[in-house]
N, C-alpha and C positions, 0 to 999 in steps of 0.2 A: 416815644411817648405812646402808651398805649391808651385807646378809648374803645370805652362802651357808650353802645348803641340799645336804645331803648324806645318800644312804640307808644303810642298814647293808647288806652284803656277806653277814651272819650273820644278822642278826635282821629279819625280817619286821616293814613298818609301823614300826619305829625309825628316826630323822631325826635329825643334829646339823647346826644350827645355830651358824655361826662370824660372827666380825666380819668375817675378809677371805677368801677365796677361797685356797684351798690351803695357808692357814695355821691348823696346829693347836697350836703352841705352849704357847696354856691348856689346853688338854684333856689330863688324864694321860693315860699311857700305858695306865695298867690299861683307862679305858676304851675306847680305841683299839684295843686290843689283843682287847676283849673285842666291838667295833664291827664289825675287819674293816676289810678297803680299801674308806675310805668314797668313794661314787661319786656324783658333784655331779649334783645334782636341779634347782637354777638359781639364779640369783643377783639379790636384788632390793630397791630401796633400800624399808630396812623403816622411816625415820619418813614414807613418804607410804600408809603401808597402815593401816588402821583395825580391821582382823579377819585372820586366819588361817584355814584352814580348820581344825586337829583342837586348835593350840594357842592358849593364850591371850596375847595378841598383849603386852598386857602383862607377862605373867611372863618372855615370852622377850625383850623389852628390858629387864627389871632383869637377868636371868642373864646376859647378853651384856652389861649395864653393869660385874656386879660380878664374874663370875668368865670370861668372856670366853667362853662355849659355851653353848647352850641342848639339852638331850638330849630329844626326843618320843619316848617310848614310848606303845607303843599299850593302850589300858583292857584291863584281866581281862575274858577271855571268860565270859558267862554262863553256868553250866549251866542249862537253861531245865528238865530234868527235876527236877533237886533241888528248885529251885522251885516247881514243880508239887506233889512230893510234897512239902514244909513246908506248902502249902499246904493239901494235902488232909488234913494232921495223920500222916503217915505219916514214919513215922527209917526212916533211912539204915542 
């Protein structure tokens, strides 16, 4: 199966993955809408790859089996001082 990779226009770090290449079809619009002209990052047959780099290579061949898109967004930034102060027993 091959997939295409494409970034968000709007969102930093956000990646949807499709089955075919310029075809969004299963992906609603809301998301699309909410994506941006998304702009093709490359295209690469995904059952001879074994890992991803940020997504889990598994979840985005079931999401691509069962609803035809895979959405990467990127993890909640740290705040590194909040934690610091829980740390040191000090509220916010």
């Amino acid at each position: 199966m091959l997939c295409a990779v494409y970034k968000s226009a709007r969102k930093p770090d956000t990646y949807l993955f499709v089955k075919k290449r310029d075809c969004f079809d299963d992906v609603p619009n809301a998301l699309l809408d909410m994506f941006g002209v998304p702009q093709l990052v490359m295209v690469f047959p995904l059952i001879k790859r074994e890992t991803l780099g940020m997504a889990d290579i598994a979840k985005v061949r079931a999401a691509l089996a069962e609803q035809g898109y895979y959405l990467q967004i990127p993890p909640p930034q740290i705040n590194l001082l909040s934690e610091h102060k829980q740390s040191l027993g000090i509220k916010d």
